[in-house]
N, C-alpha and C positions, 0 to 999 in steps of 0.2 A: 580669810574672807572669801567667799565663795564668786564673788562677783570682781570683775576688775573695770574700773571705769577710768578710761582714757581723757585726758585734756589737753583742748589744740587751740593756739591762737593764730594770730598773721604779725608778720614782724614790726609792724606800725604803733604795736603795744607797749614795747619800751619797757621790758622786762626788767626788775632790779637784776643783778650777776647774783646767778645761784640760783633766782628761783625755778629757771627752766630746769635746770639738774635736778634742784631738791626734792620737785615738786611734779616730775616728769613729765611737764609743759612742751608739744611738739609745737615747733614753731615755724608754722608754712610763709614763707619771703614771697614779698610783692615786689614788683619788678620799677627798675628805674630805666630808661632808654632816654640813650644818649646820643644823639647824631646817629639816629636806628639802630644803635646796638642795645641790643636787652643784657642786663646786667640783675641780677637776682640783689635785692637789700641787704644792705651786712659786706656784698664782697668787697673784692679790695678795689674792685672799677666803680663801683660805686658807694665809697664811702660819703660821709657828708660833705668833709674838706673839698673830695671832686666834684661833688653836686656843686656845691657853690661855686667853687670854680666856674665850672660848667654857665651857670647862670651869669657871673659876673661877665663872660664871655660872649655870652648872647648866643651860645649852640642852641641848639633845640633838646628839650627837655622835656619827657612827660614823663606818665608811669602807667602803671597797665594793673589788673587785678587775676589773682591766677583761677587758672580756668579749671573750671567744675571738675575737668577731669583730673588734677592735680588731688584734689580733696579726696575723687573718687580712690585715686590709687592710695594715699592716705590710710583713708577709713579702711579700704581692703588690709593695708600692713596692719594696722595697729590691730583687727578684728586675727589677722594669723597669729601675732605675737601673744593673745589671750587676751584683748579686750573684749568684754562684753557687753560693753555700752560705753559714750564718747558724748561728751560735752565740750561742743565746740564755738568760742566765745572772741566775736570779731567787730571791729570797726563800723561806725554808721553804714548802714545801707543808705541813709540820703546822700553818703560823699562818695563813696565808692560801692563797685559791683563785690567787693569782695564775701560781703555775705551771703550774696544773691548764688555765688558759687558754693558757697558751705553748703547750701541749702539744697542745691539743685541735684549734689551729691551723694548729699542725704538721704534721698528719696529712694535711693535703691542699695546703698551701703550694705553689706552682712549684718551688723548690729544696727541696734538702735541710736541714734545717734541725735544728741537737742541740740540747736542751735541757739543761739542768743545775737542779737543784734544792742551791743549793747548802746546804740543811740551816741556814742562816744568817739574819739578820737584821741592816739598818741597817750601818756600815761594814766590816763585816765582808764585805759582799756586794761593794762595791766597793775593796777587795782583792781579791777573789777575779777578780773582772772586768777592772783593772788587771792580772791576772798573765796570764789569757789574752791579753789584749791585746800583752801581749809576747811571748808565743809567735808570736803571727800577725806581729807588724811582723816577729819572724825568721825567718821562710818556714816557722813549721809550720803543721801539719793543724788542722783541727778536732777530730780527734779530741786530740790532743797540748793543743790551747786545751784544749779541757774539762775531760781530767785536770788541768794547772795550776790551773784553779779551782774542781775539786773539793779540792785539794791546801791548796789557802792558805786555803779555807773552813773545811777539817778540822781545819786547824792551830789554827786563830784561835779564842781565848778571849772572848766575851764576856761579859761581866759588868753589872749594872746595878743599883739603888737608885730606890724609889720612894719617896716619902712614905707613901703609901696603895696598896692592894692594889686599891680600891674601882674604879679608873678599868680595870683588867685584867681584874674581876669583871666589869663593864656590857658590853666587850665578847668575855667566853665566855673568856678567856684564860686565869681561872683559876677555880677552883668558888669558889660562894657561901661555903660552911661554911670556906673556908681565909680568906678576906678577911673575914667578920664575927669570926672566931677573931684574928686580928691585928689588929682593930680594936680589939676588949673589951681583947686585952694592953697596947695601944700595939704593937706591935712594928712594929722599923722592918726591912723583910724588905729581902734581898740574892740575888736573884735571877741564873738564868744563861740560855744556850742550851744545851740539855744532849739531845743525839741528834735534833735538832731543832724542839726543845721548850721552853717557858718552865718551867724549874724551880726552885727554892728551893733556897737554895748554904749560904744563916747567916740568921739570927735574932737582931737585937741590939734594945735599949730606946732608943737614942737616935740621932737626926741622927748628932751626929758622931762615936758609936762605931761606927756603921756607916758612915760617910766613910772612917775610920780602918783598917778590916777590910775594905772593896772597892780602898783602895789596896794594899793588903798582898796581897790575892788577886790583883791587878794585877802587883805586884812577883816575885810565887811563882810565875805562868803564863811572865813573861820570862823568868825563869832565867839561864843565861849567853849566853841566845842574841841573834843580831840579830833583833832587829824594828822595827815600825811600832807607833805607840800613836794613839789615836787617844780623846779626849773628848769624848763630847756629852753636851746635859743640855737640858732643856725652862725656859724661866725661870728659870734657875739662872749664869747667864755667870759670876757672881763664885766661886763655889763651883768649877766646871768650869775657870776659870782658873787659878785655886788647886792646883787639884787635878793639873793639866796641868802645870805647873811644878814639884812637888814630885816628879813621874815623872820631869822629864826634870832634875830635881839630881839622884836617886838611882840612873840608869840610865847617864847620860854616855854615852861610845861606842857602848855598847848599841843605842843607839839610829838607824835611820835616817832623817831629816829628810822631812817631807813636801815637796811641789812645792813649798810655800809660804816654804821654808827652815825650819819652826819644828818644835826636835826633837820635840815633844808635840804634833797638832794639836787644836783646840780649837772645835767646829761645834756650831751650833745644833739639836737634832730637827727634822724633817720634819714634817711635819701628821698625815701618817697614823700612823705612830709614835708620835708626840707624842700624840693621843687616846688612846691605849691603854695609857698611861703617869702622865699627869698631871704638871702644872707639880711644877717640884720636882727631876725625876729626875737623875740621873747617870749614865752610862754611860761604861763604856772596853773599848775593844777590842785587843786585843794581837794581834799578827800576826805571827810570826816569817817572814823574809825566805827562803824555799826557794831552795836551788840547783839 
């Protein structure tokens, strides 16, 4: 093939295992800071276990997006190594800067290089990356990658459940007055990605009425079609087990297995994610399988 096209995401994408290798997905880490140490996603300072921690503790917690010159140096390797064009496919630009640096690197990169904001968050982004990826192992464009995952982004329902609004409020993700208002109520809020944005989906009083009404809105996004389901949850394994199981009694065929064989899969949050969330969460992503 005379052409070699490179694909890069950011670690917030929640890659299945393998597919970075398979599929030679470079995967640029977004940072977690902890009591002002910067700690890169994935390592061992900041896994998810310490993030929670962290939060449970009441340290200071944010996270940071990596800077344009990160991507820059980036694109320069991957363009030495024999890239000759680069589809680079990242997280909302309305929640994070981190595209806004894909982009800004781009501008002067040796190759060519497209960007994609896929409007998305957390596995939903790696669906969408995985789908490009297939377009490229079958001799298409870049341009052809991109629409696939702007495609499987579009499609893909996420849905989510916090405990507390409080951890979304600290960082900007959602106004003060909505997270002290669910605090006074109790309410246990049910939140989505909704045009690229963290929105509010339902409003229930209780953990497991609202367990009960994110499977149901999980079940209602499926419909009759094929998909991908995918749960994560922040200190939560037993609930997200549960929960991953009860999808994939209710969905059977429906469903397409992950790399891992398992028809529901079932992943821990990330760091950066995971701060912005709070131990506790639940999340599922539904992904209908495009033709």
């Amino acid at each position: 093939m005379p052409r070699s096209v490179a694909l890069v995401t950011d670690s917030t994408a929640h890659l299945q295992a393998g597919v970075a290798e398979s599929a030679g997905v470079t995967v640029v880490p977004l940072q977690v800071v902890i009591d002002d140490e910067v700690h890169d996603e994935g390592s061992e300072a900041a896994t998810p276990e310490r993030v929670a921690a962290a939060l449970r503790e009441k340290r200071a917690v944010s996270t940071s997006r990596p800077a344009p010159a990160v991507f820059s140096e980036l694109y320069e390797r991957l363009a030495d190594e024999g890239a000759s064009e680069i589809v680079s496919v990242h997280l909302s630009a309305e929640v994070s800067g981190t595209f806004e640096s894909a982009l800004v690197a781009s501008r002067t990169a040796p190759v060519p290089v497209t960007c994609v904001d896929t409007r998305q968050v957390g596995v939903a982004i790696g669906y969408a990356v995985e789908s490009a990826a297939a377009v490229l192992a079958a001799g298409g464009t870049t341009a052809e990658a991109a629409v696939a995952a702007k495609a499987r982004s579009a499609s893909a329902t996420s849905l989510f459940y916090v405990n507390t609004l409080e951890y979304l409020r600290r960082g900007g993700r959602v106004g003060a007055a909505a997270a002290v208002f669910g605090g006074v109520l109790a309410v246990k809020p049910l939140l989505g990605i909704v045009d690229g944005v963290i929105a509010p989906r339902a409003k229930v009083r209780t953990a497991a009425k609202a367990i009960a009404q994110l499977e149901a809105m999980a079940l209602e996004a499926a419909g009759e079609q094929q998909v991908e389901i995918c749960v994560a949850h922040l200190a939560a394994e037993e609930r997200a087990l549960a929960l991953a199981e009860r999808l994939g009694n209710q969905l059977g065929d429906q469903l397409v297995p992950g790399r891992d064989g398992s028809p529901v899969r079932s992943v821990e949050l990330g760091g950066v994610l995971g701060a912005h969330v709070g131990p506790g969460m639940l999340a599922i992503c539904v992904a209908p399988v495009l033709s």
